[in-house]
C-alpha positions as CSV (number, residue, x, y, z in Angstrom):
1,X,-12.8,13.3,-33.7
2,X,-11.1,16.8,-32.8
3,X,-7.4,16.5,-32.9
4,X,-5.5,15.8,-29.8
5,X,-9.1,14.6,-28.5
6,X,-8.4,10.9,-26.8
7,X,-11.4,8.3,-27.3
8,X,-12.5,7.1,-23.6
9,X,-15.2,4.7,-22.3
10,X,-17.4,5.5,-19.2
11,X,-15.5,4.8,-16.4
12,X,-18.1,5.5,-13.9
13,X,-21.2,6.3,-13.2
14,X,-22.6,10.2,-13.6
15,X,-24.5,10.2,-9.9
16,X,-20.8,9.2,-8.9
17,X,-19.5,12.8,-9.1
18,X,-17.9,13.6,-5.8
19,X,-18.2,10.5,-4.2
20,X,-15.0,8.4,-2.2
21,X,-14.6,5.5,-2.9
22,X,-12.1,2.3,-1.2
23,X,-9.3,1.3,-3.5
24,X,-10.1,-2.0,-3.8
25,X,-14.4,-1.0,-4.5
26,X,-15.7,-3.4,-7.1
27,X,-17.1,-0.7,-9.1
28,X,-13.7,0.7,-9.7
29,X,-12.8,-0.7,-13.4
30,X,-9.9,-3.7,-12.7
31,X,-6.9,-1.7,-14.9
32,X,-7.8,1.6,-12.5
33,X,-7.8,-0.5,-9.5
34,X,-4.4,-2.1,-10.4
35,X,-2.6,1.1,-10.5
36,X,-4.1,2.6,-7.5
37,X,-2.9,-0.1,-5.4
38,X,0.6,0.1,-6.9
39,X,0.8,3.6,-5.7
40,X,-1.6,4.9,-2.9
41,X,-0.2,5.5,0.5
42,X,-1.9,5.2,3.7
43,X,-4.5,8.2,4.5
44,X,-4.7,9.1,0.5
45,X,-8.2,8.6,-1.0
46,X,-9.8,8.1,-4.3
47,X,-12.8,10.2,-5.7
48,X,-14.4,10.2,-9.1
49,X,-15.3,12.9,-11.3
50,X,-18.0,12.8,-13.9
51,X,-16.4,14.5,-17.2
52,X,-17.6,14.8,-20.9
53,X,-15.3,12.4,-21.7
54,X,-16.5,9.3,-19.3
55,X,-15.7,10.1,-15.9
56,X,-11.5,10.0,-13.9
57,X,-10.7,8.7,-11.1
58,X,-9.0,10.6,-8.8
59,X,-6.2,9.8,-6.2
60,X,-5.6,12.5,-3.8
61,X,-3.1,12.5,-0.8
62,X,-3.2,13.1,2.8
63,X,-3.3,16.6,2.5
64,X,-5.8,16.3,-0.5
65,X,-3.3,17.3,-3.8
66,X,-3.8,15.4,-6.7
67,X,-1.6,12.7,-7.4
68,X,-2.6,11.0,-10.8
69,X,-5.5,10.5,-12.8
70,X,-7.1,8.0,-13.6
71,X,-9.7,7.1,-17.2
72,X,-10.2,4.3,-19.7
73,X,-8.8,5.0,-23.4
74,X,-10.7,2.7,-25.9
């Protein structure tokens, strides 16, 4: 493994990229879900993004910045 490279499980599914989902969506992995519902606001939304390294999960505010996020570390 390339240094500084993290080892991460899939955390979604590839035809996923792009797509919004609810916080509380079953297909959202339980530890990801957890934290998003500690922090989301009202009007923010979560997207995934498929990546090399398994896929984030991505929590954007109203006005559509980033706030945090999210993958699974093995």
């Amino acid at each position: 493994m390339p240094f500084g490279h993290k080892n991460t499980l899939r955390s979604g599914q590839p035809n996923w990229d792009g797509m919004r989902f609810g916080f509380d969506d079953p297909r959202i992995p339980e530890s990801i879900r957890q934290r998003v519902a500690a922090m989301a606001q009202p009007f923010w939304e979560l997207y995934f993004t498929d990546t090399d390294m398994g896929g984030e999960w991505w929590l954007l505010d109203d006005t559509g910045e980033l706030v945090e996020a999210f993958w699974l570390e093995a």
